[in-house]
Legacy VTK file of the C-alpha trace (Angstrom):
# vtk DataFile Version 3.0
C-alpha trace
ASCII
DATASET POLYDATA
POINTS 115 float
120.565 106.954 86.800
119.697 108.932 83.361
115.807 109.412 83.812
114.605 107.953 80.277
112.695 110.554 77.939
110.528 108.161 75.845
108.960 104.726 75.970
111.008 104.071 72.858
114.612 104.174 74.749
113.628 101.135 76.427
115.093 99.286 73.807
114.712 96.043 75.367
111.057 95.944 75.222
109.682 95.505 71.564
105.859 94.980 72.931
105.334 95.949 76.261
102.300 94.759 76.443
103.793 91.448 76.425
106.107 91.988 79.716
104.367 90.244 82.252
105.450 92.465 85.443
104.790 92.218 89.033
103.121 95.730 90.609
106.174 96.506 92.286
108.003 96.241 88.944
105.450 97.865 87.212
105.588 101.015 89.376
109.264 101.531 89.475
109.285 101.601 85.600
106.471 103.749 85.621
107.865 106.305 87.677
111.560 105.809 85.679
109.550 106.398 82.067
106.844 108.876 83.002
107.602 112.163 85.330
104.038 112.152 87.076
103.092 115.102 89.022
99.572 114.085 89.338
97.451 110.859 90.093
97.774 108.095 86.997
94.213 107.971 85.209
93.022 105.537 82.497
90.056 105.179 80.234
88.809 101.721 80.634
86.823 100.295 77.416
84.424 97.544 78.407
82.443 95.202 76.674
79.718 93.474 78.456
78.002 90.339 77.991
75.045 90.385 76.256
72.181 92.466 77.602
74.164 92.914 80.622
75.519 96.744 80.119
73.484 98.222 82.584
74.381 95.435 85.428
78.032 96.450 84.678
77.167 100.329 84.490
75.912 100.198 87.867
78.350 98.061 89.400
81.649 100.053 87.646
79.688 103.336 88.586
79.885 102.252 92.659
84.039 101.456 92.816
86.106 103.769 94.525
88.383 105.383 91.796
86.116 105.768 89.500
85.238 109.366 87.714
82.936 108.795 85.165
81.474 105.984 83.198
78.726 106.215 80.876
77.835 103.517 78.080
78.599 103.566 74.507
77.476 102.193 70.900
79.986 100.422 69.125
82.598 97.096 69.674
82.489 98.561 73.573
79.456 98.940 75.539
80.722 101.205 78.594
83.617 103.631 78.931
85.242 104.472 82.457
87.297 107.105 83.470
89.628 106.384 86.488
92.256 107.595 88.595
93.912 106.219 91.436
96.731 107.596 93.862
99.439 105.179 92.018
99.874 102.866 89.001
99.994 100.060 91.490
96.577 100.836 92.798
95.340 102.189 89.091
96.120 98.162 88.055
94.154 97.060 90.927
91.271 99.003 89.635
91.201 98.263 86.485
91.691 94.672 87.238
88.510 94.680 89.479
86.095 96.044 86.546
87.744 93.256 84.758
85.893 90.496 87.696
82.858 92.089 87.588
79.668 89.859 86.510
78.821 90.548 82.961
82.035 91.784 81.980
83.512 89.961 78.420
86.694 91.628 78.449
88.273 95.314 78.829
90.896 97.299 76.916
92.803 100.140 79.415
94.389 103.122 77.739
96.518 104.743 80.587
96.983 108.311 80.377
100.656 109.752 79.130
101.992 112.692 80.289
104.442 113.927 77.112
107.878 114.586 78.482
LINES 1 116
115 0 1 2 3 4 5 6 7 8 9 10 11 12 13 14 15 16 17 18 19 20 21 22 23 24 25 26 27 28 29 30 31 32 33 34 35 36 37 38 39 40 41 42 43 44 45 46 47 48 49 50 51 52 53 54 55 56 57 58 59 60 61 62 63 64 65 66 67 68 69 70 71 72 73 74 75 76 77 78 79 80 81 82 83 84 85 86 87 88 89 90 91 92 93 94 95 96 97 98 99 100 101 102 103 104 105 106 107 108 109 110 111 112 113 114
């Protein structure tokens, strides 16, 4: 199998984002479109309820995984940098800051390594 050299030759996808795909999945394509050499990390953008930033600061801050997280002005109210061993366990991270109390939402931006 030709490894693929950009997101983009995976014509059959026109928003990703929108492929619903179970971890298994989701690791196998990861590992087809990106030659990783070393652990997956992500920025995770979170916006907390209100007056809650600190609660979620200190509960984001504990998680295994995490590297830094520090809090933020503007439409997000704490940043976190993660990595994990895999994208399978990087998505179970970042799903877990999404459960925590106080937590509105999140946006991930998963690092890219250009190939």
């Amino acid at each position: 199998m030709e490894r693929l050299s950009k997101i983009e030759d995976l014509a059959l996808f026109n928003d990703v984002e929108s492929v619903l795909l179970d971890k298994h999945i989701y690791s196998v394509l990861a590992s087809i479109l990106f030659e990783v050499d070393s652990m997956p990390s992500a920025c995770v953008l979170v916006r907390a309820s209100a007056g809650r930033y600190r609660e979620v600061l200190e509960a984001v801050r504990s998680l295994k995984g995490v590297v830094k997280v520090f809090p933020v002005l503007g439409r997000f109210d704490v940043v976190v940098d993660v990595e994990a061993e895999n994208y399978s366990d990087l998505a179970s991270l970042v799903r877990r800051i999404g459960r925590i109390g106080g937590v509105a939402f999140t946006e991930t931006l998963v690092e890219m390594e250009v190939v």
